[in-house]
C-alpha positions in Angstrom: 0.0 0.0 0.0 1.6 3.1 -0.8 2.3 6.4 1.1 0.2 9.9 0.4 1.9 12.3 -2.5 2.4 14.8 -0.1 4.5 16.7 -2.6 1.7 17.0 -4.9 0.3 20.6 -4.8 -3.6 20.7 -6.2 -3.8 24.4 -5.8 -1.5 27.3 -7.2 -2.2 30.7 -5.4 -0.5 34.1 -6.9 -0.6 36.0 -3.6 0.9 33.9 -1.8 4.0 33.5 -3.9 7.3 34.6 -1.6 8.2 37.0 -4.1 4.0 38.8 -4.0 4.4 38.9 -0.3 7.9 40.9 -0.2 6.5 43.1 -2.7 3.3 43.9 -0.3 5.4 44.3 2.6 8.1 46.3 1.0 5.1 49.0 -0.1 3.8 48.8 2.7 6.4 50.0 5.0 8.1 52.8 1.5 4.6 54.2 2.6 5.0 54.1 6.5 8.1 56.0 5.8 6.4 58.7 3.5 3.6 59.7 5.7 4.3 63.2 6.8 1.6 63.6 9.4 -0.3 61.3 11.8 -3.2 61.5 9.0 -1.5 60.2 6.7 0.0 57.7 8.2 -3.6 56.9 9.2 -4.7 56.5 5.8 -1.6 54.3 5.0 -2.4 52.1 8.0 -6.4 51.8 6.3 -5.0 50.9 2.7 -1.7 48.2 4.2 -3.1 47.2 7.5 -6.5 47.1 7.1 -9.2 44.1 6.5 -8.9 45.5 2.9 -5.3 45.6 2.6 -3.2 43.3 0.1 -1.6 41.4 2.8 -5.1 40.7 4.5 -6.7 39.6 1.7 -3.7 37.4 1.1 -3.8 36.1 4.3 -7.4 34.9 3.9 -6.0 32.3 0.9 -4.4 30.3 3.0 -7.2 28.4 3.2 -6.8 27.4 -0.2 -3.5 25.7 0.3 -2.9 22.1 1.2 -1.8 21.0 4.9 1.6 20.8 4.3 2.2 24.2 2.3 0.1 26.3 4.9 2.5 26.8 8.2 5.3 28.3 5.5 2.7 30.8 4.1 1.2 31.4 7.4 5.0 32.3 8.6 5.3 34.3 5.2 2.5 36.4 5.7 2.5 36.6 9.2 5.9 37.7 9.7 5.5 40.4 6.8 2.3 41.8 8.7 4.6 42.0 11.6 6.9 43.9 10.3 4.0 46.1 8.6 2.7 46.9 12.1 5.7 47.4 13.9 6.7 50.4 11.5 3.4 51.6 12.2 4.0 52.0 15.4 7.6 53.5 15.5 6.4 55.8 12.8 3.3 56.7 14.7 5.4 57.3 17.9 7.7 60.0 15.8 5.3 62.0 14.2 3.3 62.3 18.2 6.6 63.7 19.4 6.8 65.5 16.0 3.2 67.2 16.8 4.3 67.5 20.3 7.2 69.8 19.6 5.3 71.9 17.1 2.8 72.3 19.4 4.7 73.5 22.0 6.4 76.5 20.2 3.1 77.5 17.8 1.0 77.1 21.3 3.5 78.9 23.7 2.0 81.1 25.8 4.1 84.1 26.8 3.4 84.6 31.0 5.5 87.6 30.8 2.3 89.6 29.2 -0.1 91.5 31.3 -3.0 90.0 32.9 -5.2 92.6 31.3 -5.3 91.2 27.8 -9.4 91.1 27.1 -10.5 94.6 26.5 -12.5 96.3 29.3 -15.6 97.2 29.5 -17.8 100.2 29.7 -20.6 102.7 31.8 -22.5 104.3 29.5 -21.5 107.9 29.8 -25.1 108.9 30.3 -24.7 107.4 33.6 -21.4 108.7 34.3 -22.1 112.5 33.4 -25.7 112.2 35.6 -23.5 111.1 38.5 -21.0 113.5 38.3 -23.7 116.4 38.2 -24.9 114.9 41.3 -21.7 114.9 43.0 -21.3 118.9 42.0 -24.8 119.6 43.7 -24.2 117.3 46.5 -20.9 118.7 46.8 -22.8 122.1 47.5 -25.4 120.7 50.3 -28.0 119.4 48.0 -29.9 116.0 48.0 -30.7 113.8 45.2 -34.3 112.8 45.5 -36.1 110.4 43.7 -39.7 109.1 42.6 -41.7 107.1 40.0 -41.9 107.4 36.1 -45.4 106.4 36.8 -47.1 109.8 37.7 -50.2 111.1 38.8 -51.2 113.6 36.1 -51.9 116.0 38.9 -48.1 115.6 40.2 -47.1 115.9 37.2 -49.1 118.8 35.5 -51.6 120.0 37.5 -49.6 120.6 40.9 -46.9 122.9 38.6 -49.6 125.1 37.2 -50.3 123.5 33.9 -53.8 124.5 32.8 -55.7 121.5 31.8 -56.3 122.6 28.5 -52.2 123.3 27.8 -50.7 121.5 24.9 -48.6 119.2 27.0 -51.2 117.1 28.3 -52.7 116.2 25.4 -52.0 113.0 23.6 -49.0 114.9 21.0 -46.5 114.6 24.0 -47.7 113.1 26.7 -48.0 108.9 26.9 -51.4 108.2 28.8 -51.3 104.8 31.3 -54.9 105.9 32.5 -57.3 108.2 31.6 -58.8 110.7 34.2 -62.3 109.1 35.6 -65.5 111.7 34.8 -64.9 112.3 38.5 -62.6 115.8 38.8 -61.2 114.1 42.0 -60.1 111.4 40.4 -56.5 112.2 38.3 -55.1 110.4 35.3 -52.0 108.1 35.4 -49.3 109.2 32.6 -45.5 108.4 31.9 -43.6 111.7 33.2 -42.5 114.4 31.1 -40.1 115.9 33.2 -38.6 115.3 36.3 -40.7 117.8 38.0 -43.4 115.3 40.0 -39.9 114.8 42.2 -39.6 118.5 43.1 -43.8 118.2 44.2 -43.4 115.4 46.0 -40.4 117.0 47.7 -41.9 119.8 48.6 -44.5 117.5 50.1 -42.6 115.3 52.2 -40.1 117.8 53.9 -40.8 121.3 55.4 -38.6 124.3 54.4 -35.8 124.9 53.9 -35.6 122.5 50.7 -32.6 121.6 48.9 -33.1 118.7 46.0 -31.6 117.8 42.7 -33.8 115.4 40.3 -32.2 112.9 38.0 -34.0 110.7 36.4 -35.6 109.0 33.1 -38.8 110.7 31.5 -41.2 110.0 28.9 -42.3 112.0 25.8 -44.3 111.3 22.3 -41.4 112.6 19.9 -39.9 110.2 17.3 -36.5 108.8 17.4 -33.6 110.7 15.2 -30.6 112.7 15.5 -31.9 114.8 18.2 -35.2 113.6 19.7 -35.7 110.3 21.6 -39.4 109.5 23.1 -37.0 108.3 26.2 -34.7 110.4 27.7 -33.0 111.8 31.0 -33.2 115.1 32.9 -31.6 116.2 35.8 -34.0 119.5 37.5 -32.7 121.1 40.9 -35.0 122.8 43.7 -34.4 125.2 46.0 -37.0 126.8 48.5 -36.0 128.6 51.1 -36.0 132.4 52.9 -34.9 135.1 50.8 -33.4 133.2 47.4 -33.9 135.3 44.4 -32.5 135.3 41.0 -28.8 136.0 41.8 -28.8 133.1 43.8 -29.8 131.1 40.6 -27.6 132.4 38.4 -24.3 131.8 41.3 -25.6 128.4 41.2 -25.7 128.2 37.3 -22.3 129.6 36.7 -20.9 127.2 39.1 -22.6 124.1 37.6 -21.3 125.2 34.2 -17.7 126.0 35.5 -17.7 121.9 37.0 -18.7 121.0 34.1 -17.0 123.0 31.3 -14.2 124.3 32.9 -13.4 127.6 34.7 -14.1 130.9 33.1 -17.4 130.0 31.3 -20.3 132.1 31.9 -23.8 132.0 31.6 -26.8 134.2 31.2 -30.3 134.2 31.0 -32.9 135.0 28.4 -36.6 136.2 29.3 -39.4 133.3 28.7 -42.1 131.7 29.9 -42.8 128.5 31.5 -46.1 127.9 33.7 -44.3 126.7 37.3 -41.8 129.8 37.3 -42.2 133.2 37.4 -40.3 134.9 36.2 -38.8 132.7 34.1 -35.7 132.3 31.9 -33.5 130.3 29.4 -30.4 129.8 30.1 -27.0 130.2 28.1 -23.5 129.4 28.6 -20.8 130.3 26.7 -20.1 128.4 23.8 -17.1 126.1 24.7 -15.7 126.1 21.7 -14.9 129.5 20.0 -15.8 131.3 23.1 -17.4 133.5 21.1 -15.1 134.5 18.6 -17.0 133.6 15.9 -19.2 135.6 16.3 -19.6 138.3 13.4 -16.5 136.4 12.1 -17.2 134.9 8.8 -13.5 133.1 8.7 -13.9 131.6 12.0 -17.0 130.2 11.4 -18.0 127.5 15.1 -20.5 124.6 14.3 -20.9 123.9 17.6 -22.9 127.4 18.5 -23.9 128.3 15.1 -21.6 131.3 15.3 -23.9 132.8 17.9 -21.4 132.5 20.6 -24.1 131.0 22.6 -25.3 127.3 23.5 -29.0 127.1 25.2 -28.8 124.7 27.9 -32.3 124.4 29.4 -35.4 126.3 31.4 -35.1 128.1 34.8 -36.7 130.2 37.1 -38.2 131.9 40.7 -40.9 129.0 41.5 -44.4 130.1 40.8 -45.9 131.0 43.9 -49.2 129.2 42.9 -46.7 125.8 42.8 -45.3 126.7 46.5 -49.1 127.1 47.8 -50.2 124.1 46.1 -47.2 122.0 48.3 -48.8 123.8 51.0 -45.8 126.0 51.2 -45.8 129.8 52.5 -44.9 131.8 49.4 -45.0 135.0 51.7 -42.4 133.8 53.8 -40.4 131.2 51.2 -39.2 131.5 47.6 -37.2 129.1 45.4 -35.7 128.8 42.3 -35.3 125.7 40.2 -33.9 124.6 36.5 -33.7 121.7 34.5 -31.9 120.6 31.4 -31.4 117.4 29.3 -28.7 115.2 30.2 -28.3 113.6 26.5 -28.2 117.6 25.1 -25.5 118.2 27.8 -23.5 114.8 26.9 -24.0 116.4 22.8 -22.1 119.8 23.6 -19.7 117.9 26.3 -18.2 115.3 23.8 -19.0 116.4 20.5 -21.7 113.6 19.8 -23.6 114.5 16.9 -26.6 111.7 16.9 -28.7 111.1 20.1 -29.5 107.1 18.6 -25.6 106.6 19.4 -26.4 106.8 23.0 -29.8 104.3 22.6 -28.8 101.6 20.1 -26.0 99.6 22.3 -23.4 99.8 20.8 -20.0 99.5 23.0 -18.0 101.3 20.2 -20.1 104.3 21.1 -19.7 103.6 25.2 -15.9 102.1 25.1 -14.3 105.3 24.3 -16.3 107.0 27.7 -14.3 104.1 29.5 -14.9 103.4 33.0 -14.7 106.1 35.2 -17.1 106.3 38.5 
């Protein structure tokens, strides 16, 4: 009985040839060497180390061999896959420290730098310059009072001697919460127009002598542009006690507009009208700019004044003795003066801003530049 042919070889497979699986392995590891980054070597490690690779699929035609001839290709292909995968890894392992080092000099962050690298923020210079007024009166003995944006019409109009049939009650410029009941008892409920209410109520709450200045945020019907806003701030000022008159006004003005603008600028005041003072005046100060030397001077023409030499401020005046009586003051014994004034027209003049929406839209360009100065 003779012995199996175990020389005979039924099968003849290409890719497992010696020569085929050199060739793989010696592709394989001329790519390893060419990868430049860890994602290329990634995709080299996909296309010659993957389930897809040449030396995978080679792998899985071992099967196809007979007994004898399969531990010699399993060693073939096993020890080229080897080799394969231990370049990977070396190759891997030098382009990590590779990234590592690049990292470290393109990443570097200098400690030697100042803290303060994020740009600061801002107050809103309508803020600052309403504080700052209030520091100049308080300064002088004055106290900043305070009350609601939601006013009684009576507080608001009726108290300061504004006829119920005057212009600013009506619906043009005054924003209506409630209606006045058919009751005349009974008063209306509006957004204040003015800061004025405060001085009432003041006058209400504390006996003579009274000493108050009146920020604060008021309400009126105009549109929005360059220079209106239907929100906006005023800052009025009170004084009732024995024996003020106008000189004592016009001290006060001068040295409000001297804090403000610096010294030497005057001020003066213009005859006019206004329902809760009498007499009554606007009041001037001296343009800031030109000082008044444009004035008449065609070559020296001032946009800031208008060549007049003279920026209007606001409203001032003795108190109406009809206001002092209806605060159940003695306007035989007392008198007072008082004046108000915009604080966005004041910030205008002060900085130069030419468009009152600057100071309403947000935007911290506009504010950054004010800085942060309490």
């Amino acid at each position: 009985m003779s012995a199996p042919n175990k020389s005979y070889d039924p099968v003849e497979v290409e890719a497992l040839k010696p020569e085929q699986i050199a060739r793989m392995r010696d592709e394989a590891l001329a790519a390893i060497a060419a990868a430049g980054d860890l994602a290329a070597l990634h995709e080299v490690k996909v296309a010659h180390a993957g389930d897809r690779s040449p030396l995978a699929l080679a792998n899985r035609e071992i099967g196809a061999l007979p007994p004898h001839a399969k531990a010699d290709a399993g060693k073939r292909v096993g020890g080229a896959r080897g080799e394969v995968k231990r370049a990977l890894g070396i190759r891997q392992e030098e382009l990590e420290a590779e990234r590592d080092e690049r990292v470290l000099v393109e990443e570097a962050v200098d400690v030697t730098l100042p803290l303060d690298r994020e740009p600061a923020g801002a107050r809103h210079p309508l803020t600052t310059l309403m504080e700052r007024i209030e520091d100049i009166f308080v300064a002088m003995g004055y106290e900043v009072a305070e009350g609601p944006e939601v006013e009684s019409e009576w507080l608001n109009f009726d108290a300061l001697n504004i006829a119920p049939d005057h212009p600013a009650r009506t619906m043009q410029d005054t924003f209506f919460v409630e209606s006045a009941a058919t009751d005349d008892d009974q008063s209306g409920v509006v957004l204040r127009t003015h800061t004025s209410p405060v001085q009432i109520r003041s006058m209400l709450d504390r006996e003579p002598p009274v000493y108050v200045i009146c920020p604060g945020r008021v309400y009126r019907t105009d549109e929005l542009d360059a220079t209106h806003t239907p929100v906006f701030h005023q800052v009025e000022l009170l004084a009732v006690d024995e024996g003020l008159t106008m000189a004592d006004l016009k001290g006060t003005l001068d040295h409000m507009v001297q804090s403000l603008f610096g010294e030497g600028m005057t001020t003066r005041l213009r005859p006019n009208y206004f329902p809760f003072t009498e007499p009554s005046a606007e009041m001037d100060m001296e343009c800031y700019v030109c000082r008044g030397a444009s004035v008449g001077d065609p070559d020296r023409p001032c946009r800031t004044c208008g060549s007049e030499g003279w920026i209007e401020l606001g409203g001032c005046g003795m108190v109406n003795p009809r206001v002092l009586t209806a605060c159940g003051v003695d306007p035989e014994k007392y008198s007072g003066f008082a004046f108000g004034f915009g604080i966005e027209r004041m910030l205008m003049f002060r900085h130069n801003v030419e468009d009152m929406r600057d100071m309403v839209e947000g935007d911290v360009r506009f504010t950054r530049p004010f800085g942060m100065e309490i």
